[in-house]
DRENLUMLUM-820030 format. One line per 2 residues: number of its first residue (from 0); their letters; for each residue x, y, z of N, C-alpha, C. Coordinates in steps of 0.1 Angstrom, whole numbers. Layout:
N
NUM) a) X:Y:Z:X:Y:Z:X:Y:Z | ... $
***
This chain:
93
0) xx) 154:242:-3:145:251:-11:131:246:-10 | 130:233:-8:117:226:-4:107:224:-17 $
2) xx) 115:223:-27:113:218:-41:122:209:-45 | 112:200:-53:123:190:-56:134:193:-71 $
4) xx) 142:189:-72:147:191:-81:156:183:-89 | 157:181:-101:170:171:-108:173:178:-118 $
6) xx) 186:169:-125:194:173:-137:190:165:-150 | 189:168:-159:185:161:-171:199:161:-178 $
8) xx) 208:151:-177:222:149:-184:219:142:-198 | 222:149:-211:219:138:-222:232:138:-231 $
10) xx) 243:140:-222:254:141:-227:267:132:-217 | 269:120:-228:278:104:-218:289:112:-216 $
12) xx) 296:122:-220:306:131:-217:310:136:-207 | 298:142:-200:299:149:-187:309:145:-176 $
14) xx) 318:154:-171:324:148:-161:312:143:-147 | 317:131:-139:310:126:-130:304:133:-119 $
16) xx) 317:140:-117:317:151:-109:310:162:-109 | 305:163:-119:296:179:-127:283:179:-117 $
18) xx) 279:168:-116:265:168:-108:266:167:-93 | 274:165:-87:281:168:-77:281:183:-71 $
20) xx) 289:189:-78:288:202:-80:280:212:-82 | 272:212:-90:259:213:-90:247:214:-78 $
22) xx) 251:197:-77:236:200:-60:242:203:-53 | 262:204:-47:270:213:-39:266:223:-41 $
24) xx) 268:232:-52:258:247:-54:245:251:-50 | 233:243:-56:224:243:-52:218:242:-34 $
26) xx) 229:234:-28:224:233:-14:231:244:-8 | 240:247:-12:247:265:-7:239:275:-10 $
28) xx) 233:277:-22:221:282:-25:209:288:-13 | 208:274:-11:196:268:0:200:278:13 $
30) xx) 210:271:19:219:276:29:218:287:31 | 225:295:20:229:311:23:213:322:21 $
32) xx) 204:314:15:192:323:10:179:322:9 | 180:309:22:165:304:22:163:313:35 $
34) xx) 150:317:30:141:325:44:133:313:50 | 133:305:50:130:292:60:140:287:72 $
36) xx) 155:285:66:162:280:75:166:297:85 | 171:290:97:171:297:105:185:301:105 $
38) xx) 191:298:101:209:300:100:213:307:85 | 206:307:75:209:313:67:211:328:64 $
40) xx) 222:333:56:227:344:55:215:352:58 | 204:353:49:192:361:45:182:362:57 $
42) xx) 184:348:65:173:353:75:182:357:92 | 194:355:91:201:363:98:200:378:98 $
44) xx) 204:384:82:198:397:81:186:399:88 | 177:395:80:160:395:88:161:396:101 $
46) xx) 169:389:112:162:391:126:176:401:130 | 183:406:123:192:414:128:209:407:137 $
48) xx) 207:391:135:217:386:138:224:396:128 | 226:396:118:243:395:108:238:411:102 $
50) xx) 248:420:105:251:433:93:251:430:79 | 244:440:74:248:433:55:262:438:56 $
52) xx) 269:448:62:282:446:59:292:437:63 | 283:427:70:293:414:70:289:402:61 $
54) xx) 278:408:57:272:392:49:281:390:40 | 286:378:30:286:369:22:286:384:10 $
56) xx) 300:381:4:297:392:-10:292:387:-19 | 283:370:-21:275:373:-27:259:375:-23 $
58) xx) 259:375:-12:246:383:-5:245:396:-10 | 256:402:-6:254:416:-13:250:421:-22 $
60) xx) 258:412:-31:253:415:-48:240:410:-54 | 234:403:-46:222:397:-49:213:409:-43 $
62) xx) 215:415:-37:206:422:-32:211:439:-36 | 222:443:-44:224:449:-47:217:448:-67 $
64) xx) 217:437:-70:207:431:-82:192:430:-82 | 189:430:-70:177:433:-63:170:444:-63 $
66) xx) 181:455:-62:176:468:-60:173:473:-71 | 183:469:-82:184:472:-95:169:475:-102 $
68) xx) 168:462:-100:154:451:-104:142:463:-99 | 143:465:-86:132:471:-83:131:486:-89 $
70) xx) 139:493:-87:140:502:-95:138:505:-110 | 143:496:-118:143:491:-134:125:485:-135 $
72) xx) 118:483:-129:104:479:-125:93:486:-117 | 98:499:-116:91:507:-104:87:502:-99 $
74) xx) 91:495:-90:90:483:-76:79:476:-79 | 78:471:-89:71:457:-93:76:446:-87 $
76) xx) 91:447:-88:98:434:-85:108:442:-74 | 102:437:-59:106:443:-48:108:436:-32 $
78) xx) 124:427:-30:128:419:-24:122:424:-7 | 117:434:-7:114:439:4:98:447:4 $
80) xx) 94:441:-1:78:444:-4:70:438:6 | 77:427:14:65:418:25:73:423:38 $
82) xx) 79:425:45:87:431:58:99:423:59 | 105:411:58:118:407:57:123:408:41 $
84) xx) 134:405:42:143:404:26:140:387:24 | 134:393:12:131:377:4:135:377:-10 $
86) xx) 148:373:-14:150:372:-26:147:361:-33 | 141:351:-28:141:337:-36:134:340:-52 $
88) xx) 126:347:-56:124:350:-68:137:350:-76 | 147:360:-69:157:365:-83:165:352:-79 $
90) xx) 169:343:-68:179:332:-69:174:319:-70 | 164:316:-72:160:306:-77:151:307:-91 $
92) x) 154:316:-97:148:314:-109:159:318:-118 $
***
């Protein structure tokens, strides 16, 4: 994502594992939806490697959330406003 990032745990209860999981999530995150990496789902779309009907069903729905957004906003908020699909607004925030 090329931000740093941590957990603030203030609970001794937490399974160990919880945070594990977590930056496991987060780096799939990264993976499937950074328009920087060159392998990811989203900039595959962009250069026309990958069909969205093959992408990742949650690619889909992110960008079927996307459209929502834009629409619900009269494209104020518009994943496709710069010439590739850039969702990092709606998945990282």
């Amino acid at each position: 994502m090329g931000i740093p990032v941590g957990i603030d745990v203030r609970d001794d209860g937490v399974d160990a594992g919880a945070l594990d999981r977590a930056f496991d999530w987060l780096r799939w995150v990264d993976a499937t939806f950074s328009t920087y990496r060159a392998d990811s789902e989203v900039s595959r779309l962009n250069s026309g490697e990958l069909a969205l009907s093959n992408a990742a069903p949650s690619v889909r729905e992110v960008l079927v959330r996307c459209a929502a957004l834009r629409k619900h906003t009269h494209s104020c908020f518009d994943v496709r406003a710069r010439s590739p699909i850039d969702p990092s607004t709606f998945v990282k925030d």
